[in-house]
N, C-alpha and C positions, 0 to 999 in steps of 0.2 A: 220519916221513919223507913221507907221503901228504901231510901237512896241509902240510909246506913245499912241498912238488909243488904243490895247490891253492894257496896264495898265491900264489907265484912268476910262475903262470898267469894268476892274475886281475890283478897288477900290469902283466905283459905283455898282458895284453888291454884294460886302461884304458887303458895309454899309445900301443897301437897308434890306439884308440878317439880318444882327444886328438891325436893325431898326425895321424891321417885328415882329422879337421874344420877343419884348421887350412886357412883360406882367404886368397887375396889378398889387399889392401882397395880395390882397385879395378879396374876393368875400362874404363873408358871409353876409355880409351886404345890399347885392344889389338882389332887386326883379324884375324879368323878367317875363313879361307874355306874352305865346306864346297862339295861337291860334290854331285850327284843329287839338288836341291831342290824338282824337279819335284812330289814330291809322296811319302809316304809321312815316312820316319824326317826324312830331309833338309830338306823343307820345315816341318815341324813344329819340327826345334830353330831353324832358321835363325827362326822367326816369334818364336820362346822367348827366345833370343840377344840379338836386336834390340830384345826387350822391357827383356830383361835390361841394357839399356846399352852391348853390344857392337861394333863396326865392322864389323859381317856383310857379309862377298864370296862373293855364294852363286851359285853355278856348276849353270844348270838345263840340258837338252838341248833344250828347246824355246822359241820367243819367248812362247806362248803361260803357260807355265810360269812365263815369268820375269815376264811383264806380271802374272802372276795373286799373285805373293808380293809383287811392289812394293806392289801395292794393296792387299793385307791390313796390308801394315808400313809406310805412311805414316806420317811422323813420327816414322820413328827411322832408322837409321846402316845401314841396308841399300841395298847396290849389289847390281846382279844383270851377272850377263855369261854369254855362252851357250859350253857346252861341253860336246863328246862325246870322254869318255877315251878312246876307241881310236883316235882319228886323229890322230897328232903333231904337224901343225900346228894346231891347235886347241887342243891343250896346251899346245904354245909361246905362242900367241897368250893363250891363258889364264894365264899367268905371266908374261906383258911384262905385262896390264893387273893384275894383283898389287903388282907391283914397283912401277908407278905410282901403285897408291891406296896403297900402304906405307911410300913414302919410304927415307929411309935409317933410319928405325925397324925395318925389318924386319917379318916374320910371324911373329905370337904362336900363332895355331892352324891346323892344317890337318886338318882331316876328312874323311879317306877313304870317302864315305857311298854314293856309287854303286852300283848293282848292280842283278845280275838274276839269276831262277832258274831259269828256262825255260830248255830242255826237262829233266825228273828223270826219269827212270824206269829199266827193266832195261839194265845195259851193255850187251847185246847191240843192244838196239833205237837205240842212237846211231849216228852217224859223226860223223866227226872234227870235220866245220865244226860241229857241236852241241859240241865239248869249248873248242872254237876260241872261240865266239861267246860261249860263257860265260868262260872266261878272255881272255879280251881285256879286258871289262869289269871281272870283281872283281876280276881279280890284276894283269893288265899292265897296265890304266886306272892302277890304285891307284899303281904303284910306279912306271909314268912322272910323274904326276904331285907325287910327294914326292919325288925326285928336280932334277924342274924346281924347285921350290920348297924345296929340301935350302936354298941360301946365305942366302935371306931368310928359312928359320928359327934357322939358327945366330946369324946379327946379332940376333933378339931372343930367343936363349936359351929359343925357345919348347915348343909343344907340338904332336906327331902323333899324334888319335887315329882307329886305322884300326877299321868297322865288319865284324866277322867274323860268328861265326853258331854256335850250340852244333852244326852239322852239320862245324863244323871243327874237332871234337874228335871227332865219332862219324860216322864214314861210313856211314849211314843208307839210302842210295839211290845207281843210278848215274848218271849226265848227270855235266857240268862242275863243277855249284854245288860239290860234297862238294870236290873238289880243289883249286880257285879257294880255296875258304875254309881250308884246310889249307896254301895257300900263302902267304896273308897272314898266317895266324900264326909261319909261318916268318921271314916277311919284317920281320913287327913284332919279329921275337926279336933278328935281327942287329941289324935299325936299331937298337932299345934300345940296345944293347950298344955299337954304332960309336959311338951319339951322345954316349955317357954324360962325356965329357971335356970334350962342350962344351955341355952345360949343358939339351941339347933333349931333350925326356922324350917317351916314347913309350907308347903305351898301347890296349890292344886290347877293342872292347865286342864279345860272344859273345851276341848275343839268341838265343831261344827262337824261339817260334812264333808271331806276330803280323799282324795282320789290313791288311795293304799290296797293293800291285801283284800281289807279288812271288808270297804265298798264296792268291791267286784261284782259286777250286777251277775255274770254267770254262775257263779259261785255260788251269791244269794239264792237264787234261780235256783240251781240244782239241788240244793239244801232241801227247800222248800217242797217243791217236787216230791222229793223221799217221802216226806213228813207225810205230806198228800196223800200217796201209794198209801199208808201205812195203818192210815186210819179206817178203824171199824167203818163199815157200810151205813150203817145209821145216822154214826157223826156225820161222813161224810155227803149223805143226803141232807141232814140239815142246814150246811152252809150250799148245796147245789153247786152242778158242773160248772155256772157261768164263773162262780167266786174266783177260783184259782189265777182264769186266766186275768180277768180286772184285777185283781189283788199283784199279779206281776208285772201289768202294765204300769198300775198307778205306779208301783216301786221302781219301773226303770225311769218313770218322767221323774220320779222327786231324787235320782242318783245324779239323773242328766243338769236337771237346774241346780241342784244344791252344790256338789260336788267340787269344791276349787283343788284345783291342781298344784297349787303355789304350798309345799308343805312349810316352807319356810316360815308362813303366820306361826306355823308352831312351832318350830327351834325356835323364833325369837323371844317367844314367850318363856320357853323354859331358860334361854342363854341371859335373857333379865332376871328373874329368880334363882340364878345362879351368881350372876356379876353385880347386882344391886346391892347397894351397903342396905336396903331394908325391901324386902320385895314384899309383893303382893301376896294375901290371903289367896286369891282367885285369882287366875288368866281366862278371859275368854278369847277362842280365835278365830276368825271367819266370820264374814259378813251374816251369814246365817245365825252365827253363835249370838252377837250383838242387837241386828233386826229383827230376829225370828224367836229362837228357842229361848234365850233370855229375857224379854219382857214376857214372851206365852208361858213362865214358869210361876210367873208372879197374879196370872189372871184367875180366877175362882173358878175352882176344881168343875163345877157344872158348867162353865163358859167352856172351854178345855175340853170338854168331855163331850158336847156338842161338836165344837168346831174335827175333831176327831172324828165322829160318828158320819158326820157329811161329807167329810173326803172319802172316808175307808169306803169297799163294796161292803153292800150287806148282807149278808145272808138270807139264802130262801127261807129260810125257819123263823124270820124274824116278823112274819106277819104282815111287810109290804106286800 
């Protein structure tokens, strides 16, 4: 019985295996417009893309940004236009000029790639414009903009893939990020689901820990600092002067280990999702994403909630 169990398995895992690889035959034809190309995941696939033969409409938040990837990608099929998801006409305006480079072909991909991670740290040390500032960008940016752009991807039957993040399976920390990203995976579940009749696939990449904007240990650092300064004298007696500075060591050892510098794990993930005649629900990328945060999402909320408790510092108010 075992040894039909073993076949059965390995037949269903060749053909998933042939199934997976099976790709387009061509791309030149098909216009993808990714968002946040300023520089990090965004600008790297949009250069990747462009190489690759694609009609790249890459959407940066600065002119500077957007002069800087024309000029890397001369000589291939990239348009750049400027746009910041949180302000509606700007999205609007970023989907009229869509519609104009698409024709009535429609949009084959749209990459949800924007974001930000600033400010992380303990919930109490936020306020709301910090929960506000970060979703605006990864979740309300993301979902006003595939929206504007929902009817020019059902005319070409294409593809949405939204960039998430292994912290929106394990809420790791508090600030915005952990929720924003917990809500794009909600949001990529329905879409999937809405779209599935008319032909547009939807698909969500979950990186790991990688070396962008976004993991800037200074950056972090000085976020967090403010937060500090800001807080009432009483909060801030109850976590004690030692918190701050363990709370920002621990955070640069887990930037320094985790951190892979190779962002290409994640263009490739979305450049399958794009090129795959049947792509994946899920991309995980990074070592961390596979060893770590992926199986730790699946362990029972009080295991989790422990193994957290003993890494974080703790607070002088907490009775040790």
């Amino acid at each position: 019985m075992w040894l039909y169990l073993a076949l059965l398995a390995l037949v269903w895992a060749l053909g998933w295996l042939l199934r997976d690889r099976r790709t387009l035959p061509t791309v030149s034809d098909k216009h993808v417009f990714i968002t946040g190309c300023d520089s990090g995941f965004g600008n790297l696939l949009a250069r990747r893309l462009a190489r690759s033969g694609y009609r790249v409409l890459a959407a940066c938040l600065t002119p500077q940004g957007a002069e800087s990837l024309r000029g890397a990608c001369a000589g291939t099929q990239l348009s750049t236009t400027l746009l910041d998801v949180t302000q509606p006409d700007s999205v609007r305006r970023a989907a009229e000029w869509v519609r104009s480079q698409v024709g009535e072909k429609g949009l084959f991909g749209l990459v949800n790639n924007a974001g930000v991670a600033s400010p992380m740290g303990p919930t109490e040390w936020m306020d709301m414009e910090d929960f506000r500032r970060v979703m605006a960008v990864n979740a309300f940016g993301a979902i006003e903009v595939t929206l504007a752009l929902l009817p020019l991807l059902k005319r070409a039957r294409g593809r949405v893939v939204n960039t998430s993040s292994v912290l929106g399976r394990v809420s790791a920390n508090g600030g915005g990020y952990c929720p924003s990203k917990f809500c794009i995976e909600a949001f990529s579940d329905s879409l999937r689901r809405d779209m599935w009749h008319f032909g547009v696939k939807v698909s969500v990449v979950e990186p790991g820990f990688f070396k962008t904007n976004a993991t800037d240990a200074s950056a972090l650092e000085a976020s967090l600092r403010q937060r500090w300064e800001r807080l009432e004298p009483a909060t801030r007696s109850s976590y004690g002067e030692h918190f701050l500075p363990q709370y920002l060591r621990l955070q640069r050892r887990l930037l320094a280990l985790l951190c892979d510098p190779d962002l290409a794990k994640v263009s490739r993930c979305v450049e399958h999702a794009l090129r795959a005649r049947h792509p994946r629900s899920r991309y995980s990328a990074g070592w961390d994403a596979k060893l770590l945060w992926l199986p730790a999402s699946y362990l029972p909320a009080v295991l989790l909630d422990l193994a957290l408790a003993l890494i974080l510092p703790r607070p002088a108010a907490s009775g040790s």
